[in-house]
C-alpha positions as CSV (number, residue, x, y, z in Angstrom):
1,X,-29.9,17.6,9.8
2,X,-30.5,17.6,13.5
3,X,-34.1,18.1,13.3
4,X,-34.7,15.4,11.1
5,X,-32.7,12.9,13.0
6,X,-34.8,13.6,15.8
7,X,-38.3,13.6,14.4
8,X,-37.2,9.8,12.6
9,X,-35.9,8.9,16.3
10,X,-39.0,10.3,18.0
11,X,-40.9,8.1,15.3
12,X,-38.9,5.2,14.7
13,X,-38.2,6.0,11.5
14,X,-34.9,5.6,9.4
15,X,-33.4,8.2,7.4
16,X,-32.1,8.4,3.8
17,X,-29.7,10.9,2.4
18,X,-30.5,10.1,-1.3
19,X,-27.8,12.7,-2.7
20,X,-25.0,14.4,-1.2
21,X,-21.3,15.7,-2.6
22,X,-19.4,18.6,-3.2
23,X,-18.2,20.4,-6.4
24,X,-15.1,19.7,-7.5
25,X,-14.1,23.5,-7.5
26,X,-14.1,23.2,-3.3
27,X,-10.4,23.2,-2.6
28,X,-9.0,19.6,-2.3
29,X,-8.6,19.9,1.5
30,X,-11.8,21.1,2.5
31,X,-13.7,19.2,-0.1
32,X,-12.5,15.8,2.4
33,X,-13.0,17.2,5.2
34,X,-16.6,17.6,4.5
35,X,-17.0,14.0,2.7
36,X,-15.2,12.6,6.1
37,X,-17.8,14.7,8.0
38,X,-20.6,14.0,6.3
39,X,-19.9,10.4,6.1
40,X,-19.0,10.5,10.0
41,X,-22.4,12.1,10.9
42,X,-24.1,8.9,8.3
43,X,-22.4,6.4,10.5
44,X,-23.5,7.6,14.2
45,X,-27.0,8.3,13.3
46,X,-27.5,4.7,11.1
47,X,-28.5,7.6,7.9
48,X,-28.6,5.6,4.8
49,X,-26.5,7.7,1.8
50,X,-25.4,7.6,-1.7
51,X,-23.2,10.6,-3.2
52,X,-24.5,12.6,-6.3
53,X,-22.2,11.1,-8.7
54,X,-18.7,9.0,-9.4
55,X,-17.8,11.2,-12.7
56,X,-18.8,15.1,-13.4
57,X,-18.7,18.0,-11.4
58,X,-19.7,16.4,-8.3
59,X,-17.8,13.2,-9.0
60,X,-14.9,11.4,-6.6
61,X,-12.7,11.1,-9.4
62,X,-9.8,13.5,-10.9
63,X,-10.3,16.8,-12.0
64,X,-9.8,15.3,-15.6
65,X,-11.8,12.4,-14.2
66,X,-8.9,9.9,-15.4
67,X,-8.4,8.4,-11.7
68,X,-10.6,7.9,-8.6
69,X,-10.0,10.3,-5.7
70,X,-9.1,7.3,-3.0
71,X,-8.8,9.5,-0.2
72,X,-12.7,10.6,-0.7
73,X,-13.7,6.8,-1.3
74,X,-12.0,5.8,2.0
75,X,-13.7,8.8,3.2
76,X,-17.1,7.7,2.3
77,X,-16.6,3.8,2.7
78,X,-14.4,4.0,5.9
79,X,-15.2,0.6,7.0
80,X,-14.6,-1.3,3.6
């Protein structure tokens, strides 16, 4: 990501990540550490985001997709 968010500073430009997520088959752990990463990264550099999807097989929710994953929502919307 680096280059970009140095060619939109160098141009005063603001950056979109329009899509972004991980499978659900990453194990659990890992799978938040990336979201918290990801969504870290977002926040410093002022990058626009929206995640692939809420249900499916990039979804926050359950593996049966019956309940939300909160940990990865507080992970992606650590401020709200």
């Amino acid at each position: 990501m680096l280059p970009a968010i140095e060619y939109a500073k160098e141009h005063g430009l603001k950056l979109y990540c329009g899509e972004w997520g991980t499978m659900k088959t990453m194990p659990k752990k890992m799978r938040l550490k990336w979201y918290q990463d990801m969504s870290d990264i977002f926040a410093e550099e002022g990058i626009e985001n929206a995640i692939w999807a809420y249900k499916s097989s990039f979804g926050i929710r359950s593996d049966d997709n019956s309940v939300a994953y909160q940990e990865l929502i507080d992970a992606i919307l650590p401020d709200k």
